[in-house]
C-alpha positions, -999 to 999 in steps of 0.1 A, spaced: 147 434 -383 123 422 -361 141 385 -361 170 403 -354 157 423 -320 142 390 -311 178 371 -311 190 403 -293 164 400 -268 170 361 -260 208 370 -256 199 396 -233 179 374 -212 206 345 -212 232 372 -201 210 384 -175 200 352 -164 231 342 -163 243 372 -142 211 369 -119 223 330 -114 261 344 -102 245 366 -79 221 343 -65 251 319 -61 273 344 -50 249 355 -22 244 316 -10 278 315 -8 285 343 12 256 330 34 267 297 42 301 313 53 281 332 76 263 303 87 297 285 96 319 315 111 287 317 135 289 280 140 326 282 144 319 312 169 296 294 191 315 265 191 349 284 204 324 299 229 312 269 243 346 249 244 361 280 262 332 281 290 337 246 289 371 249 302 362 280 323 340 255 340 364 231 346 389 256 361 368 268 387 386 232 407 423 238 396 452 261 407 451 281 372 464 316 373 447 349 371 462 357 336 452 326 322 419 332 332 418 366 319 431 351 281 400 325 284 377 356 288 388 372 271 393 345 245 354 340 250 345 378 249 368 382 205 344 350 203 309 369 210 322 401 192 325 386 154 292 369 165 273 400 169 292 416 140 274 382 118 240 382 140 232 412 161 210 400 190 203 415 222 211 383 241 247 384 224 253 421 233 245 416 268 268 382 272 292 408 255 290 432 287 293 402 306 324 386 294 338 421 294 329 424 331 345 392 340 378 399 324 381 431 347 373 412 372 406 387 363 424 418 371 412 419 409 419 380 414 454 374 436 461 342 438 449 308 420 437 277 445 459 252 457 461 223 437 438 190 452 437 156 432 399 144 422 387 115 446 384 96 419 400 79 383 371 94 362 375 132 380 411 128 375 409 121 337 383 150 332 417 172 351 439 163 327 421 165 300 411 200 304 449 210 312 457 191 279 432 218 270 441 247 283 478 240 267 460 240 235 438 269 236 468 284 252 491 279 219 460 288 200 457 323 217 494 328 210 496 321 176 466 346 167 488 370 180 463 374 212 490 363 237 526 380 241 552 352 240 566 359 274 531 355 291 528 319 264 563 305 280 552 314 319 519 303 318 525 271 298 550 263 321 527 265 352 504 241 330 534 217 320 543 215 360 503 208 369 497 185 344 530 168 359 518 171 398 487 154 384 507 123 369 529 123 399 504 123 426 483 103 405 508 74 410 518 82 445 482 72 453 479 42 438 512 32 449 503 40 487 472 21 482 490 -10 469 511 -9 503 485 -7 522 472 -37 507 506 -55 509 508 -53 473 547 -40 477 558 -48 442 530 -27 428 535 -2 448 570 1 436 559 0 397 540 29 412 566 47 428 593 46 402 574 56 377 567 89 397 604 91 404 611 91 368 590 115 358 602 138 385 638 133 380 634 142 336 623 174 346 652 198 337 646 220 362 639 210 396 618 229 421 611 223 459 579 201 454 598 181 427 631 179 452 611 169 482 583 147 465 612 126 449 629 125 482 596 109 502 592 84 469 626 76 476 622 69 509 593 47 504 612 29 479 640 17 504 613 6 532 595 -15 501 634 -30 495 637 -36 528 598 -53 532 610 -73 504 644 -84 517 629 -97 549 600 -112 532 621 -130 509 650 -141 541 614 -154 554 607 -170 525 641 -188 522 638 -198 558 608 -216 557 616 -236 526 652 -249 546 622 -261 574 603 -276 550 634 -295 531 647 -304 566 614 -319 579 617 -337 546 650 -349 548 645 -359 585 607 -379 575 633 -397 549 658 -407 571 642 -414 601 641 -451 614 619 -470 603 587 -483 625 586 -521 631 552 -536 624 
Protein backbone atom coordinates (compact mmCIF):
# COMPACT_ATOMS: atom_id res chain seq x y z
CA UNK A 1 0.00 0.00 0.00
CA UNK A 2 2.50 2.37 0.91
CA UNK A 3 4.81 1.33 -2.33
CA UNK A 4 1.79 1.91 -4.07
CA UNK A 5 1.07 5.80 -2.85
CA UNK A 6 4.71 6.24 -3.33
CA UNK A 7 4.50 5.36 -7.28
CA UNK A 8 1.32 7.50 -7.21
CA UNK A 9 3.02 10.21 -5.79
CA UNK A 10 6.19 10.24 -8.35
CA UNK A 11 3.52 10.10 -11.26
CA UNK A 12 1.91 13.02 -9.78
CA UNK A 13 4.98 14.94 -9.56
CA UNK A 14 6.14 13.95 -13.31
CA UNK A 15 2.62 15.08 -14.42
CA UNK A 16 2.88 18.22 -12.64
CA UNK A 17 6.18 18.79 -13.59
CA UNK A 18 5.55 18.20 -16.69
CA UNK A 19 2.47 20.57 -16.77
CA UNK A 20 4.52 23.37 -14.75
CA UNK A 21 7.36 22.84 -17.74
CA UNK A 22 4.37 23.68 -20.54
CA UNK A 23 3.45 26.59 -18.74
CA UNK A 24 6.71 27.86 -18.12
CA UNK A 25 7.29 27.31 -21.88
CA UNK A 26 4.12 28.48 -22.85
CA UNK A 27 4.66 31.77 -20.96
CA UNK A 28 8.38 32.37 -22.64
CA UNK A 29 6.73 31.92 -25.61
CA UNK A 30 4.09 34.33 -25.35
CA UNK A 31 6.91 36.62 -24.01
CA UNK A 32 9.24 36.63 -26.69
CA UNK A 33 6.19 37.38 -29.13
CA UNK A 34 5.75 40.34 -27.02
CA UNK A 35 9.31 41.14 -27.14
CA UNK A 36 9.17 41.11 -31.11
CA UNK A 37 5.64 42.77 -31.88
CA UNK A 38 7.23 45.65 -29.63
CA UNK A 39 10.37 45.45 -31.73
CA UNK A 40 8.36 45.26 -34.81
CA UNK A 41 6.37 48.29 -33.46
CA UNK A 42 9.27 50.57 -32.84
CA UNK A 43 10.74 49.64 -35.83
CA UNK A 44 7.55 50.71 -38.10
CA UNK A 45 7.68 53.80 -35.90
CA UNK A 46 10.96 54.86 -36.63
CA UNK A 47 11.05 53.95 -40.45
CA UNK A 48 7.69 56.10 -40.72
CA UNK A 49 9.31 59.28 -38.89
CA UNK A 50 12.08 58.44 -40.88
CA UNK A 51 10.23 59.23 -43.93
CA UNK A 52 8.17 61.97 -42.23
CA UNK A 53 11.51 63.53 -41.97
CA UNK A 54 12.44 63.29 -45.25
CA UNK A 55 9.17 64.74 -46.51
CA UNK A 56 9.41 67.81 -44.85
CA UNK A 57 11.78 68.76 -48.54
CA UNK A 58 9.33 67.25 -51.14
CA UNK A 59 5.99 68.26 -52.76
CA UNK A 60 4.07 65.24 -50.89
CA UNK A 61 0.38 65.75 -50.36
CA UNK A 62 -1.69 66.46 -47.32
CA UNK A 63 -3.38 62.92 -47.44
CA UNK A 64 -0.29 61.21 -47.70
CA UNK A 65 0.85 62.86 -44.84
CA UNK A 66 -2.08 62.19 -42.82
CA UNK A 67 -1.75 58.07 -43.72
CA UNK A 68 2.07 58.36 -42.38
CA UNK A 69 0.63 59.76 -39.09
CA UNK A 70 -1.49 58.23 -38.86
CA UNK A 71 0.36 55.11 -39.97
CA UNK A 72 2.86 56.10 -36.98
CA UNK A 73 0.02 56.92 -34.44
CA UNK A 74 -1.89 52.36 -35.10
CA UNK A 75 2.07 51.91 -34.54
CA UNK A 76 2.25 53.58 -30.87
CA UNK A 77 -1.28 52.18 -30.02
CA UNK A 78 -0.46 48.19 -30.14
CA UNK A 79 2.76 49.43 -28.36
CA UNK A 80 1.05 50.75 -25.33
CA UNK A 81 -1.48 47.90 -25.56
CA UNK A 82 2.19 45.48 -25.07
CA UNK A 83 4.02 48.16 -22.74
CA UNK A 84 2.04 50.87 -21.17
CA UNK A 85 4.36 53.86 -20.51
CA UNK A 86 3.70 57.30 -19.95
CA UNK A 87 6.20 58.46 -22.62
CA UNK A 88 4.15 56.21 -25.25
CA UNK A 89 0.78 57.65 -24.14
CA UNK A 90 1.85 61.11 -24.58
CA UNK A 91 3.66 60.51 -28.20
CA UNK A 92 0.10 58.91 -28.62
CA UNK A 93 -1.60 62.46 -28.14
CA UNK A 94 0.96 63.73 -30.19
CA UNK A 95 0.71 61.80 -33.29
CA UNK A 96 -3.01 62.17 -32.83
CA UNK A 97 -2.49 65.97 -32.86
CA UNK A 98 -0.48 65.95 -35.92
CA UNK A 99 -2.86 63.98 -38.01
CA UNK A 100 -5.63 66.77 -37.30
CA UNK A 101 -3.36 68.98 -38.16
CA UNK A 102 -2.94 67.06 -41.89
CA UNK A 103 -6.44 68.12 -42.12
CA UNK A 104 -5.63 71.98 -42.00
CA UNK A 105 -2.55 71.70 -44.55
CA UNK A 106 -3.65 73.13 -48.30
CA UNK A 107 -1.17 72.61 -50.44
CA UNK A 108 2.18 70.39 -50.62
CA UNK A 109 5.59 72.47 -51.62
CA UNK A 110 6.81 72.78 -54.95
CA UNK A 111 8.99 70.26 -56.00
CA UNK A 112 13.19 71.54 -55.99
CA UNK A 113 15.96 69.01 -56.99
CA UNK A 114 18.80 68.36 -54.16
CA UNK A 115 22.14 70.41 -55.10
CA UNK A 116 23.67 67.41 -55.05
CA UNK A 117 24.07 63.38 -56.36
CA UNK A 118 24.07 62.11 -52.64
CA UNK A 119 20.70 64.47 -51.62
CA UNK A 120 19.25 63.31 -54.83
CA UNK A 121 19.63 59.59 -54.06
CA UNK A 122 18.38 60.04 -50.37
CA UNK A 123 14.95 61.69 -52.68
CA UNK A 124 14.39 58.89 -54.39
CA UNK A 125 14.95 56.59 -52.11
CA UNK A 126 12.43 57.82 -49.69
CA UNK A 127 9.78 58.08 -52.69
CA UNK A 128 10.69 54.44 -53.44
CA UNK A 129 9.63 54.51 -49.83
CA UNK A 130 6.71 56.14 -49.52
CA UNK A 131 5.37 53.87 -52.67
CA UNK A 132 5.96 51.01 -50.36
CA UNK A 133 4.62 52.05 -47.15
CA UNK A 134 1.92 53.35 -49.34
CA UNK A 135 0.95 49.75 -50.82
CA UNK A 136 1.59 48.52 -47.29
CA UNK A 137 -1.11 50.86 -45.76
CA UNK A 138 -3.49 49.68 -48.54
CA UNK A 139 -3.24 46.27 -48.22
CA UNK A 140 -4.00 46.30 -44.23
CA UNK A 141 -7.06 47.68 -45.31
CA UNK A 142 -5.84 51.30 -43.78
CA UNK A 143 -6.03 53.06 -47.15
CA UNK A 144 -9.32 53.15 -49.56
CA UNK A 145 -8.25 52.07 -52.99
CA UNK A 146 -9.22 55.24 -54.70
CA UNK A 147 -6.98 57.39 -52.32
CA UNK A 148 -4.03 54.23 -53.12
CA UNK A 149 -4.43 54.88 -57.08
CA UNK A 150 -4.33 59.01 -56.65
CA UNK A 151 -1.70 59.27 -54.32
CA UNK A 152 0.61 56.66 -55.91
CA UNK A 153 0.22 58.32 -58.91
CA UNK A 154 1.39 61.69 -57.65
CA UNK A 155 4.46 59.56 -56.26
CA UNK A 156 5.02 57.62 -59.73
CA UNK A 157 4.96 61.28 -61.51
CA UNK A 158 7.65 62.75 -58.74
CA UNK A 159 9.79 60.00 -58.64
CA UNK A 160 9.69 60.58 -62.62
CA UNK A 161 10.39 64.59 -62.38
CA UNK A 162 13.21 63.43 -60.25
CA UNK A 163 14.81 61.10 -63.07
CA UNK A 164 13.91 63.56 -65.65
CA UNK A 165 15.38 66.61 -64.11
CA UNK A 166 18.04 64.60 -62.76
CA UNK A 167 19.30 64.12 -66.46
CA UNK A 168 18.37 67.51 -67.71
CA UNK A 169 21.16 68.72 -65.29
CA UNK A 170 23.77 66.70 -66.12
CA UNK A 171 22.99 67.01 -69.66
CA UNK A 172 23.06 71.04 -69.39
CA UNK A 173 26.25 70.66 -67.51
CA UNK A 174 27.90 68.53 -70.21
CA UNK A 175 27.07 71.51 -72.82
CA UNK A 176 28.36 73.81 -70.94
CA UNK A 177 31.41 72.04 -70.85
CA UNK A 178 31.30 71.33 -74.61
CA UNK A 179 30.76 67.88 -73.92
CA UNK A 180 27.67 67.86 -76.66
CA UNK A 181 27.61 64.12 -77.14
CA UNK A 182 27.06 63.59 -73.47
CA UNK A 183 24.81 65.94 -73.16
CA UNK A 184 22.76 64.27 -75.73
CA UNK A 185 23.02 60.58 -73.96
CA UNK A 186 21.62 62.92 -71.27
CA UNK A 187 18.88 64.40 -73.03
CA UNK A 188 17.42 61.39 -74.77
CA UNK A 189 17.28 59.46 -72.03
CA UNK A 190 14.91 62.11 -70.41
CA UNK A 191 12.95 62.26 -73.61
CA UNK A 192 12.33 58.64 -73.39
CA UNK A 193 11.29 58.48 -70.20
CA UNK A 194 8.89 61.28 -70.74
CA UNK A 195 7.47 60.11 -73.96
CA UNK A 196 6.55 56.15 -72.18
CA UNK A 197 4.39 57.84 -69.91
CA UNK A 198 0.84 56.95 -71.06
CA UNK A 199 -0.56 59.90 -70.14
CA UNK A 200 0.91 63.14 -70.81
CA UNK A 201 0.48 66.24 -68.72
CA UNK A 202 1.68 69.91 -69.33
CA UNK A 203 5.11 69.54 -67.50
CA UNK A 204 5.76 66.26 -69.41
CA UNK A 205 4.45 68.09 -72.87
CA UNK A 206 6.58 71.14 -72.35
CA UNK A 207 9.72 69.52 -70.61
CA UNK A 208 9.92 67.11 -73.76
CA UNK A 209 9.39 70.02 -75.98
CA UNK A 210 12.58 72.18 -74.40
CA UNK A 211 14.65 68.63 -74.48
CA UNK A 212 13.74 68.61 -77.93
CA UNK A 213 14.83 71.72 -78.73
CA UNK A 214 18.14 71.33 -77.14
CA UNK A 215 18.55 68.27 -79.01
CA UNK A 216 18.35 69.95 -82.56
CA UNK A 217 20.90 72.88 -81.39
CA UNK A 218 23.35 69.87 -80.12
CA UNK A 219 22.59 68.30 -84.01
CA UNK A 220 23.23 71.34 -85.34
CA UNK A 221 26.68 72.08 -82.95
CA UNK A 222 27.62 68.81 -84.22
CA UNK A 223 26.96 69.25 -87.91
CA UNK A 224 29.09 72.34 -88.08
CA UNK A 225 31.72 70.97 -85.87
CA UNK A 226 31.99 68.07 -88.01
CA UNK A 227 31.78 70.48 -91.76
CA UNK A 228 34.80 72.04 -89.53
CA UNK A 229 36.31 69.10 -89.06
CA UNK A 230 36.13 67.86 -92.66
CA UNK A 231 37.44 71.25 -93.78
CA UNK A 232 40.43 71.34 -92.06
CA UNK A 233 41.51 67.79 -92.98
CA UNK A 234 41.05 68.93 -97.10
CA UNK A 235 43.71 71.89 -95.79
CA UNK A 236 45.86 69.54 -94.31
CA UNK A 237 45.74 66.93 -97.35
CA UNK A 238 46.18 69.89 -99.76
CA UNK A 239 49.20 71.39 -97.99
CA UNK A 240 50.39 67.86 -98.24
CA UNK A 241 49.78 67.22 -101.67
CA UNK A 242 51.18 70.73 -102.66
CA UNK A 243 54.73 70.01 -100.06
CA UNK A 244 54.73 66.73 -102.52
CA UNK A 245 54.48 68.31 -105.67
CA UNK A 246 56.13 71.28 -105.31
CA UNK A 247 59.56 71.88 -107.26
CA UNK A 248 62.20 70.88 -106.04
CA UNK A 249 65.04 73.27 -104.50
CA UNK A 250 68.50 73.20 -106.33
CA UNK A 251 71.40 72.72 -103.99
Amino acid sequence: MVFTTIIILIVVLIIAAIFINAFQQHRAKLEAERRAEVAKQRAVIDETENVILACNTMPISPKMMQILHTRVLNALKVLNELNPSTEVGQRIKDAEQRTQEDDAISSPADFALPENDKLIIQYIQAVKKLRILLRSEHSKGKVDTKTFIEEDKQLEKLQLKVNVETLTRRGRAAMQSNMLGSARQYFEKAVAALENQTQQDEYIVTRIATLKEWLQDIQSNLKNANAQDRARKKEEERDELDELFAPKKKW
